[in-house]
N, C-alpha and C positions, 0 to 999 in steps of 0.2 A: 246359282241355286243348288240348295242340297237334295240330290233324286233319286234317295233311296226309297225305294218303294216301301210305303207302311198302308197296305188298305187297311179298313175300319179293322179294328184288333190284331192291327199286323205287328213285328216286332220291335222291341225297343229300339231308340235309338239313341246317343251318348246325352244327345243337349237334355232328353226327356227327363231326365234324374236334376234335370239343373233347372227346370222348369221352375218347381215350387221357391226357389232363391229367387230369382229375378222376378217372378209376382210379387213376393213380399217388398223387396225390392221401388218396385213400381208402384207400388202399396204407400207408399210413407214418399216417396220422392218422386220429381217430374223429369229426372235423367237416366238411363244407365246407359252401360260400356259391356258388351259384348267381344267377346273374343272369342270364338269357336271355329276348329281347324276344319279344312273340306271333310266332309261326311258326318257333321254332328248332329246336322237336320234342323239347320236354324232357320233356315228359309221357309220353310213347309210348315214348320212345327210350332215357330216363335206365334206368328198375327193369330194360329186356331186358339193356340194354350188360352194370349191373354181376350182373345172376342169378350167374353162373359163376365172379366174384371168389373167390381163394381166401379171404379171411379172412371171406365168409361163411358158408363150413363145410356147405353147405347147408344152411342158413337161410333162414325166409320173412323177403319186404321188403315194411313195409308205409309205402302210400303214402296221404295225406291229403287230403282233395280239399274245399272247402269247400263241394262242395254236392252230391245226391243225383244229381242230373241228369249231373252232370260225372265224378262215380264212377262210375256204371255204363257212360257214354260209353268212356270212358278205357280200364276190360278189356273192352268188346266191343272196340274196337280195338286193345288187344296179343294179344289172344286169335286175333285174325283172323289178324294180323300171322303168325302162329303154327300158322297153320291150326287152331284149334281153338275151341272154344265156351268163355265164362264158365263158371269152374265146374273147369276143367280146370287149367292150369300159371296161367292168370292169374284170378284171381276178383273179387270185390266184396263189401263188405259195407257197407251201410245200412240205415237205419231202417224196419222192414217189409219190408227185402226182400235175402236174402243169396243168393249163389251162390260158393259155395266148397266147395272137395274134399280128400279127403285127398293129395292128387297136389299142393296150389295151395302155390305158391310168393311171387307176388306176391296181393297184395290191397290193393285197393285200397277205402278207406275216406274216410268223412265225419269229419269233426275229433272230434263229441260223440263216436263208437265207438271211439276211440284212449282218452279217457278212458276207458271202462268197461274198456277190457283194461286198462287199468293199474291199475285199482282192483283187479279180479280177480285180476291175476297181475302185482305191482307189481317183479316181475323183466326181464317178457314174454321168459319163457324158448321159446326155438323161433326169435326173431325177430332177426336179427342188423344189420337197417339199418332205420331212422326214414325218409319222403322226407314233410318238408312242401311241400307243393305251392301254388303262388300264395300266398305267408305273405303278399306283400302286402296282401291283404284286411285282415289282422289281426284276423281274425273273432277272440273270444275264446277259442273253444274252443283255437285253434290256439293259441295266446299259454298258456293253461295247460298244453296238451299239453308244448309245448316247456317250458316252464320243469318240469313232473314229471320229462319224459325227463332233462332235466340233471343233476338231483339224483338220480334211479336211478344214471346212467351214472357219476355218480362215485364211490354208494357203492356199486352194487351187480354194475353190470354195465359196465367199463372197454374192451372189445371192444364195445359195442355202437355203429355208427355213427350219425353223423345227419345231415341232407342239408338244407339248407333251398333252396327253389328260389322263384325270384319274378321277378318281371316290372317290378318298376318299386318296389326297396327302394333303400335307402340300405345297400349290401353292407357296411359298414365297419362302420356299429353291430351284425350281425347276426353278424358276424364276432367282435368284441369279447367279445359274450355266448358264444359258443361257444367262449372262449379263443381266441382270433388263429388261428381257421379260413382257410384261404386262399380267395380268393374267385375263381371261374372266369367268366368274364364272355363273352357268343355274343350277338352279332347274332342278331337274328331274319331272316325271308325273308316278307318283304312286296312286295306291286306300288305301285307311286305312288298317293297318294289325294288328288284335288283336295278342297279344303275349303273353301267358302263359308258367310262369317257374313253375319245377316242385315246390313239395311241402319239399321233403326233398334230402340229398345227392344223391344220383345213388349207390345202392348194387346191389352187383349180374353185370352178361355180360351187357354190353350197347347194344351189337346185341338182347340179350332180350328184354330190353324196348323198342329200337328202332323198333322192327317188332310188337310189341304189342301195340305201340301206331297207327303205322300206322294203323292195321285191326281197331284200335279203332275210327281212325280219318274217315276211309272210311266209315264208320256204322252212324256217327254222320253227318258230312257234305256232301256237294255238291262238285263239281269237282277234280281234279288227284291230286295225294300227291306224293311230291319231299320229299327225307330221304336226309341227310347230312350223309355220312359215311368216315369213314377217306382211305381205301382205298380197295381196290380188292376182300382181304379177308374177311373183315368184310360185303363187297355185298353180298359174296357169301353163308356167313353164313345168315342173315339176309332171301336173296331170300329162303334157304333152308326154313326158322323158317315159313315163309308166305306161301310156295306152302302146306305145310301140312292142314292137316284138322281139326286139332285145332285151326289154323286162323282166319278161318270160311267165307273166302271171296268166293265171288259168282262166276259164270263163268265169267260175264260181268267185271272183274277186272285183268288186266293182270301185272303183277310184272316184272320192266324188267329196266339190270343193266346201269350206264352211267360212262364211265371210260375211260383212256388214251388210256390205251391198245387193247380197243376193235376196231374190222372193221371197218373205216366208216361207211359204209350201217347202221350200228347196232345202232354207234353213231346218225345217222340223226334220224333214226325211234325211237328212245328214245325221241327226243326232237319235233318233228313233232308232230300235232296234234290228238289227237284222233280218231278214227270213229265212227259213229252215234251209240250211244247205247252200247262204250265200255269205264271205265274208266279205270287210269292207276297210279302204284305206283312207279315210279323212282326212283331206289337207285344211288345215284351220288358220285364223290368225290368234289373236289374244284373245278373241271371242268367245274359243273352248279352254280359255284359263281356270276360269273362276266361277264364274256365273249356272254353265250348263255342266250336265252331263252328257258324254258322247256315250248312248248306251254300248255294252257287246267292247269297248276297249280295253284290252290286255297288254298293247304295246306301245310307249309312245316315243316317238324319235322328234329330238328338239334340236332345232336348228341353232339358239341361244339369238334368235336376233327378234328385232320388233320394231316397228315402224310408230315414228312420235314425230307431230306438229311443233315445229321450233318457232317461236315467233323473235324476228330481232327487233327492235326498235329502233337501232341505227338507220334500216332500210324502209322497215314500217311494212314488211313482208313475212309471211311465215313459209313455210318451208319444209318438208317431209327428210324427216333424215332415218336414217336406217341403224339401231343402235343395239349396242349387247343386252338382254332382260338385265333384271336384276337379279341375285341371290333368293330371293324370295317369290319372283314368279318363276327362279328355273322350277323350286318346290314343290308349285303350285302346277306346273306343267308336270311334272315325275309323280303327283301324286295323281294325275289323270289315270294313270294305269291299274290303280289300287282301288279304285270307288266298288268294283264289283266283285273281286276273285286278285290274286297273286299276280304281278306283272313284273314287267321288264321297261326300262326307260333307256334309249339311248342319245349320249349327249354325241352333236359334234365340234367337242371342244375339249380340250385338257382339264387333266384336273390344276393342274398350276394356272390356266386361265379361270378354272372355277372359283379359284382362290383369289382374282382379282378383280370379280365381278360386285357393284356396288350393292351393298343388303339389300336397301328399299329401291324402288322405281319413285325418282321425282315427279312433286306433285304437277296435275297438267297444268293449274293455276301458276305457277313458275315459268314456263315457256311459252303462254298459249298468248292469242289473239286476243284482246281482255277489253276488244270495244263493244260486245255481247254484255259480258259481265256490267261493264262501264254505262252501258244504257240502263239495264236492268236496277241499277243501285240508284240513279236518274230519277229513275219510276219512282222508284220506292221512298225517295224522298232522300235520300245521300250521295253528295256531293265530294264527302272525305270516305274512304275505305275504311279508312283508321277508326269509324265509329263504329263498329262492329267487330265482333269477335273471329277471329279467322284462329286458324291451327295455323295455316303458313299465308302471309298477307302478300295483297298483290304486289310484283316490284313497281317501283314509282313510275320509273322510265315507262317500261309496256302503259301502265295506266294513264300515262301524261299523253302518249300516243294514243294511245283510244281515244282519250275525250278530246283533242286538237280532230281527228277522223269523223266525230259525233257532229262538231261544232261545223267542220266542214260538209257535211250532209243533212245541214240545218237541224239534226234533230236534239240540240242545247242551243239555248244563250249565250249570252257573253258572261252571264252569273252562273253557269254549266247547270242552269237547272232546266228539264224539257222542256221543249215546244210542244204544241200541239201538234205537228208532224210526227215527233219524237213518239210520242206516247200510240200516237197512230200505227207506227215503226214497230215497238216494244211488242203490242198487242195481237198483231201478223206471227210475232213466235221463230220468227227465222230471221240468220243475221243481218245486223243492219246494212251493210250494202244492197244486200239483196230486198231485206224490205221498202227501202228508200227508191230502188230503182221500180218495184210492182205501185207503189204508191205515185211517183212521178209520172211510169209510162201511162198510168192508166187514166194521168190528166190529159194526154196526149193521142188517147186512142187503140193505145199498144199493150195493154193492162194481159191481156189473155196472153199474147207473146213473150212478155217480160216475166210472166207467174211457167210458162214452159222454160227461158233460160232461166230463173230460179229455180227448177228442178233439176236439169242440168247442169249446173252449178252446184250441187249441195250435191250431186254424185261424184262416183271416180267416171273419167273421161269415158265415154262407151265405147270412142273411134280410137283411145291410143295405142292400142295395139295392133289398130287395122291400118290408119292411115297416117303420114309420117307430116300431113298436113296441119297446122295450127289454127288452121279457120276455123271459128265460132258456127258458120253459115253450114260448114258441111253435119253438123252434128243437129242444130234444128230438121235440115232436109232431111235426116236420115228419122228422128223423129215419127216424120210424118212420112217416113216411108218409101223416100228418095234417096238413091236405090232401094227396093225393096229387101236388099241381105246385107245391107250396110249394118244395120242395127239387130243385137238377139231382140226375137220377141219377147220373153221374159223382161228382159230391160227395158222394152218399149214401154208396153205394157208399164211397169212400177211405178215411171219419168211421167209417162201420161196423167198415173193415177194422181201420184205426187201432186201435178202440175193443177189438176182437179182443186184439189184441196189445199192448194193455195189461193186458187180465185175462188173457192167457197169461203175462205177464208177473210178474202179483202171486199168479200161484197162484187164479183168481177163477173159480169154475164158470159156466156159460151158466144165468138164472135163468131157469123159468118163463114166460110171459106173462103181466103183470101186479102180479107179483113186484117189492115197491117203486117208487120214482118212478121216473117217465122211461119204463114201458113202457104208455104210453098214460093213466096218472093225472098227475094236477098237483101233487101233495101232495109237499112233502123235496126242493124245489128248491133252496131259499133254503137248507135246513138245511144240504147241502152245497157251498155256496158262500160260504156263512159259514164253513165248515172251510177251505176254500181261501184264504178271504180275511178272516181274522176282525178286521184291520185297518178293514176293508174295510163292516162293518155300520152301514147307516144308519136313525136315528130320525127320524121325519116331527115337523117343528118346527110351530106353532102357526102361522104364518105359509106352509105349505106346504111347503118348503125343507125339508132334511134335514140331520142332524148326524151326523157319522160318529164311529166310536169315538173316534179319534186327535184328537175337538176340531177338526177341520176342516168346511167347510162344504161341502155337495151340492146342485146341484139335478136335478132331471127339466126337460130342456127343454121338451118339451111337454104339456099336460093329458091323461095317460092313466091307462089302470085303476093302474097300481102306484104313479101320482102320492098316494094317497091310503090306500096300506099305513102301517100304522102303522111296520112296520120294513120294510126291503130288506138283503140282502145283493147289495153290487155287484162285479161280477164284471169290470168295465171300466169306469174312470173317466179322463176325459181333464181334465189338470190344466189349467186357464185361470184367470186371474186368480183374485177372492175365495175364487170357491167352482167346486170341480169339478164337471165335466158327468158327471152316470150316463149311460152308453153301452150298459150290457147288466147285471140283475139279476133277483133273483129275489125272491116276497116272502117273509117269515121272521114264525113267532112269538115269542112270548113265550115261550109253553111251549118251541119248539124250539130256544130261546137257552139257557134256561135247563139242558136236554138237552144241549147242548152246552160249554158254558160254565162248567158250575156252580163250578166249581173257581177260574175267573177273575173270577167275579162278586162282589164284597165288598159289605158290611154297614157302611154308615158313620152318624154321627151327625153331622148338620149346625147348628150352632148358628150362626147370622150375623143381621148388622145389617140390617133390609129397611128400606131405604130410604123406598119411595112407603108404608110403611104407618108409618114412624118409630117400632119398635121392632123385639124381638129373637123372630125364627120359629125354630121348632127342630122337623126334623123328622128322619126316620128315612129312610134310602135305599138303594135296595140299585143298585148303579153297575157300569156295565161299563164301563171307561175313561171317556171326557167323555160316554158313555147314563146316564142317570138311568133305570132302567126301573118302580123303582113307589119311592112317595114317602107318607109316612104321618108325621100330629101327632105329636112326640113331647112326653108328657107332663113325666116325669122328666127332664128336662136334666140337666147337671153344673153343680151354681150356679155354679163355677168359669167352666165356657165361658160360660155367659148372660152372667156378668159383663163377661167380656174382650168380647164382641160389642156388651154395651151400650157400654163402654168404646169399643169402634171404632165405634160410629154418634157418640158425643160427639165424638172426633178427626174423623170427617168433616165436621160439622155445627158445631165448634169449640167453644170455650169458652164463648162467649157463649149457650151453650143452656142453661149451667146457672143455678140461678135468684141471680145476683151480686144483692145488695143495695149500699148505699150504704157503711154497716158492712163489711162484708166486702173491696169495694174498696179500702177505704181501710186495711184490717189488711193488706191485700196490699202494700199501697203501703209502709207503715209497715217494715214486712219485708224488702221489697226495700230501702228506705233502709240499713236493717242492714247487711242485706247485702253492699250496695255496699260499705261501711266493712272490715267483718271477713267474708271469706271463709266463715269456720267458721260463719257462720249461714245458713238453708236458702236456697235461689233457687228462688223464688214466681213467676217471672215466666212468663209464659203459655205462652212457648216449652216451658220444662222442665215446666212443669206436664203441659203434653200428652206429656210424651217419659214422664214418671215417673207416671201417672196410676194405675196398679197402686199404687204406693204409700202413694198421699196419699188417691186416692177410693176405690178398690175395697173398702175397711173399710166404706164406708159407705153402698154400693148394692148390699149382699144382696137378695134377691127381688126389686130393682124389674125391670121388663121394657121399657118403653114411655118416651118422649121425657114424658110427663105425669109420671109417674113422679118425676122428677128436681127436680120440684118441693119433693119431702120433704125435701130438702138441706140444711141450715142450714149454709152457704160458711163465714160467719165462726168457726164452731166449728170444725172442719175443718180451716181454716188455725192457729186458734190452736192444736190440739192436735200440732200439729209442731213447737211451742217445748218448753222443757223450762219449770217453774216459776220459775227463774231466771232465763231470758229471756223470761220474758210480766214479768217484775220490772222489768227492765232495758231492756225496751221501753216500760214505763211512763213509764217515768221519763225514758230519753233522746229517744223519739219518740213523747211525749207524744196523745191525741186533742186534746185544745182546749189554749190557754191564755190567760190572765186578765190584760184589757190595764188599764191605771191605771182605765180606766171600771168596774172590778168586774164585766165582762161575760166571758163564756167564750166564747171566738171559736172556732171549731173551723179544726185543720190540715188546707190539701188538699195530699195527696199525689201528687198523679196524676202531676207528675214529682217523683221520689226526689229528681233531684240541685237540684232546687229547689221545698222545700215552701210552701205560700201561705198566708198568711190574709187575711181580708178585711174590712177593719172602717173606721167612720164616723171619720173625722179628727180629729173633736171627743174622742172615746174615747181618744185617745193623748196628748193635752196633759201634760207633766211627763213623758215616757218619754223619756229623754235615747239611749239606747243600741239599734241594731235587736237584737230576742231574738233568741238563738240553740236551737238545740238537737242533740241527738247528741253531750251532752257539750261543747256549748260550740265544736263544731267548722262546722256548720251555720245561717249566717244567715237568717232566716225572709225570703220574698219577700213584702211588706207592699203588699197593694191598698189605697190609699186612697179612701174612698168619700166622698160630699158624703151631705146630711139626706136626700136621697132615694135612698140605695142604690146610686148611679154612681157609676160609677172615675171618678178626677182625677187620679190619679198615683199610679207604681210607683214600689217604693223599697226599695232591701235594703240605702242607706244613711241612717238616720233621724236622726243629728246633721248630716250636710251637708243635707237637706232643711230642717229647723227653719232654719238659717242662712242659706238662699237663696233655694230653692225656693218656700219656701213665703208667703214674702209674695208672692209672684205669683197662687198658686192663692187666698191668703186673700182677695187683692183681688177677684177673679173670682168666689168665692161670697157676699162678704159684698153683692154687685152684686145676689147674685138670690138670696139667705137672707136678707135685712137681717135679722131679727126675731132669728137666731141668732148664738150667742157669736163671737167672729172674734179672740180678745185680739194683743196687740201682742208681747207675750214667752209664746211656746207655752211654752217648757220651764217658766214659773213658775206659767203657768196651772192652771187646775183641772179635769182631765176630767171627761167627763159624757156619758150615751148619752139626753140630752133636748134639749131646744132651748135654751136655760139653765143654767147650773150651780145648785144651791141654794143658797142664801146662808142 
């Protein structure tokens, strides 16, 4: 919001001269494109100019502000402007807290409250101008807001205007999307703001520099110093580093934080001006970007960092990561110092880092959590994204994960279009986890409980800087006041108020004291945080470590009481490598899974190969996604599964587990020779045997169970009874087992290679075989080892008439050296074989 101060006849202001364009403008067309830099007084100036426009008929304008602090700034100051109070011609409306009349003309609103009028009254009859305000944030809501409004305004409501106004967009894409809007472009009204970056990188904490430049910057200039800090944590370190007395700052200087989370009240008095004689150090987050003015600021020192919700899809987790501004909010932070008188900005960062800082800040609809969005378009009657006009559309991944997250918390179909839960959900105004679990608990009793952890939930943690404890339990006790300094009362207080105006919200009466969890008992923590997050339920692993539903891995960083819950429900997990960190949970039973779940919980039969025990377990299980929660012998298997399980420990452990004899080897061999020849005969070879194993073995390992088992096997049966009688005929015959060399001995064929069978026989056995045997019908020549009297090769030969002719007076020479006693004749082929040392005469 722009706050320069103009009471009634006060002075110009830059956009005021731009005025009469942008009515004529809005005169003739139902879009424009504002561009006006900080201090042009767009905020203030734009809803009074056009109130009296005729084509708004008197009609309310409602304007958009992305944050709660800057919405109610914004109509106290047109209200002023006005002489009159919030409430009256200019109003507000945000979350917990409206002022508006039937008199109110303007209102001025937070992005998420534009959705809920449209869901409500998807004409927004009454209301005849749209103003988004700083759309450059591109917070999401705004981003769905404008793309719903688009699609009303074209089929429903053609007269209605829209205004987009921003500080540092790209006007031409924003123009584009509202059909060729014309885009009005104002100088802002800033004073000169010197900017010094540092001299080298940043070692050491940034909460160090940052509190040291500050005491630095109060010692050296004149008026209050605005800190950029990235967010809660780093205020609160930073206020610590400042109130010590190494500081060194005077009583007249008062340090004091500006953040989401905080009170209003705290918030105003943060940005309100000083009093006479006091200055002030403001630690901010991106809060005092854009939106407000920090009045009395002359100096502001930027840390260059800022805290952004990453959502991954892979994990279906989002995630706070800490990252460098952009080019464009450093500007927007350096021109803080400028809105009232001449300033000083100091960066701590180089200018060479400044140089590779990204222009824009990416939009939040790119990283966010988009199962909000994903319900909201539900409602609205959209199922594809794509039918609406986006500036940047959601990515598919994030959206595909939301609506799988929706469907799992009943609130879609299987046609992804809502249920009646769903729309129950949308209407509560708070994300869907959380509405689903104040809608479930409160079938159950727990409705007031469940609307207190949905305010705790939608805050920053209030204990994580107190206690190093992750319990859910400790943070409701402290609530209500258990221990009594556990909790600021300011925070109490807001979480209370919150938690009000959730169950005014769901229709929830105020329960009893005592009346289910959370009102001083510890019991139905977990059970509602598992309704919120049922994703989200983790089993303690044998190892410590936890397994979440989704087959993802958990740990507890430190050894504490819930390190050792059989289950959690985690309510905050922060995604890091392997396995996520639990950050905030509750514990859960058995019973109260089962209480909740029962519907999701299935009955399976597990039949598999166990490995370290080498046979086939078969048990009974009842699963909650990747939870095993109880596990029991099943007796009765399906011989079928046993089967296929023994079958898959055989494929892991291979062939060679089974009990191969010699026989058997060698029918495989024999087979494959076939084979090889004629297609049309089976393929034995180990490869296909493993791929076909259902086929050829599953006949023949009914009942067995175990790797010992498989001993009862007889291979060579098995294999033979995949011929037909014809081909165990004609295997006979053409790949014979043995065959009968001139010595009257029966030599046995090895087959171990097909494409060259072997036998192996004494040299003297062959005298008179003129021709090497063939077989396979004559097509296959035998590879012929020839042995000396003691069993040793001498020579291979697959051709036995050129050996007789050549070879073999060589070899004969050479045994008959060291056999004398044996036959050695001079014409082998006329000789007389013989498997003795002699032939018989």
């Amino acid at each position: 919001m722009d706050h320069h101060h103009k009471e009634r006849g006060g002075a110009e202001l830059p956009i005021d001269s731009l005025l009469p364009e942008l009515m004529e403008h809005l005169c003739k067309q139902t879009g424009a494109v504002l561009i006006a830099a900080p201090g042009a007084g767009k905020t203030t100036r734009v809803p009074l100019a056009l109130l009296h426009s005729p084509w708004l008929k008197g009609q309310r304008i409602l304007m958009l502000e992305p944050r709660r602090l800057a919405a109610r700034s914004a109509a106290r100051y047109m209200a002023a402007s006005l002489g009159e109070q919030p409430g009256e011609t200019v109003g507000y409306r945000v979350r917990m807290d409206t002022k508006v009349g039937p008199g109110t003309r303007i209102e001025v609103i937070t992005e998420g409250v534009l959705t809920r009028l449209l869901q409500t009254d998807p004409s927004l009859e009454g209301v005849g101008m749209v103003i988004f305000d700083e759309f450059h944030e591109r917070h999401l809501h705004a981003d769905l807001g404008l793309a719903l409004c688009l699609q009303m305004q074209s089929l429903l409501r053609e007269d209605l205007r829209l205004l987009v106004m921003s500080a540092t967009l790209e006007g031409e894409r924003v123009s584009a999307l509202l059909g060729g809007a014309p885009v009005v472009i104002s100088k802002g009204r800033a004073f000169p703001v010197v900017t010094h970056y540092a001299s080298n990188r940043l070692e050491g904490r940034m909460e160090d520099a940052a509190a040291r430049m500050a005491a630095e910057a109060v010692r050296r200039h004149e008026g209050d110093v605005l800190v950029f800090l990235p967010g809660a944590g780093e205020i609160r370190r930073v206020q610590g580093l400042l109130s010590g007395t190494a500081a060194g700052l005077g009583p007249d200087v008062r340090v004091m934080a500006l953040h989401g989370s905080m009170p209003p009240d705290a918030q105003d008095q943060a940005i309100a001006a000083s009093p006479p004689g006091i200055r002030k150090i403001v630690l901010a987050t991106t809060i005092a970007e854009s939106s407000v003015t920090v009045r009395g600021v002359r100096i502001v020192i930027d840390s260059g960092l800022s805290r952004v919700q990453r959502f991954s899809p892979r994990t279906g987790m989002s995630r706070l990561e800490t990252v460098a501004v952009s080019a464009a909010s450093a500007d927007q932070r350096q021109g803080r110092a400028g809105r009232e008188a001449p300033g000083i900005c100091y960066r701590l960062w180089t200018e060479q880092e400044h140089r590779q800082l990204k222009p824009q800040s990416e939009p939040e609809l790119l990283d966010a959590d988009l199962a909000p969005l994903a319900l909201e378009l539900a409602v609205w009657g959209v199922t594809d994204p794509g039918d609406l006009l986006w500036l940047d559309p959601p990515p598919a991944a994030a959206y595909g994960h939301a609506v799988e997250l929706l469907c799992e918390l009943a609130a879609l179909d299987a046609d992804n279009k809502p249920t009646r839960h769903g729309r129950a959900m949308a209407a509560l105004g708070m994300h869907p986890r959380l509405a689903h679990m104040v809608l479930e608990a409160d079938k159950l009793g727990y409705g007031a409980a469940a609307c207190e952890l949905a305010a705790l939930l939608s805050d920053r943690d209030p204990l994580r800087s107190k206690v190093r404890s992750i319990d859910m339990r400790l943070r409701m006790e402290a609530l209500h006041g258990h221990p009594p300094d556990a909790m600021d009362d300011a925070v109490r207080r807001r979480i209370a108020a919150e938690a009000r105006e959730w169950r005014r919200a769901a229709g929830i009466s105020q329960p009893s004291a005592g009346d289910g969890p959370g009102l001083g008992g510890a019991d139905g923590h977990g059970l509602l945080l598992a309704l919120a997050y049922p994703d989200r339920i983790a089993q303690r692993r044998s190892d410590g470590r936890f397994l979440l539903r989704s087959g993802r891995g958990a740990i507890v960083r430190e050894l504490q009481p819930l390190s050792q819950e059989a289950y959690l429900a985690a309510a905050e997990l922060e995604d890091s490598g392997v396995d996520s960190r639990i950050q905030l949970a509750a514990p859960l039973t058995l019973g109260e899974l089962e209480q909740i779940m029962g519907d999701q919980i299935i009955e399976e039969d597990e039949v598999l190969w166990d490995r370290s025990a080498q046979a086939v377990r078969a048990k009974r299980k009842l699963r909650l996604g990747a939870l095993v929660l109880k596990e029991s012998q099943l007796a009765d298997a399906d011989p079928e599964r046993v089967a296929q399980a023994l079958m898959s420990g055989i494929a892991e452990l291979g062939l060679d587990v089974l009990p191969w004899t010699r026989q058997a080897r060698q029918l495989q061999a024999r087979i494959a020779l076939m084979h090889a020849h004629n297609q049309a005969w089976p393929d034995v070879s180990d490869e296909s045997l493993l791929i076909d194993m259902q086929g050829w073995l599953g006949p023949y390992i009914g009942g067995m169970r175990r790797r010992s088992d498989l001993a009862r096997v007889n291979l060579a049966a098995v294999l033979e009874s995949l011929l037909s009688w014809q081909e165990r005929q004609q295997l006979d015959k053409e790949v014979p087992t043995h065959i009968t060399v001139p010595s009257g001995s029966r030599i046995p064929i090895d087959y171990s290679d097909p494409a060259a069978p072997v036998i192996a026989v004494r040299l003297q056995e062959l005298f008179g075989w003129q021709q090497t045997p063939r077989i396979a019908g004559g097509k296959l020549p035998l590879t012929i080892h020839l042995l000396s009297p003691a069993q040793r090769p001498v020579q291979v030969t697959s051709d036995l008439a050129s050996f007789w002719k050549g070879t073999y007076f060589e070899v004969r020479k050479d045994l008959k050296g060291r056999y004398p006693k044996h036959y050695w004749p001079d014409n082998p082929l006329e000789a007389m074989p013989t498997n003795r040392t002699r032939p018989r005469v």
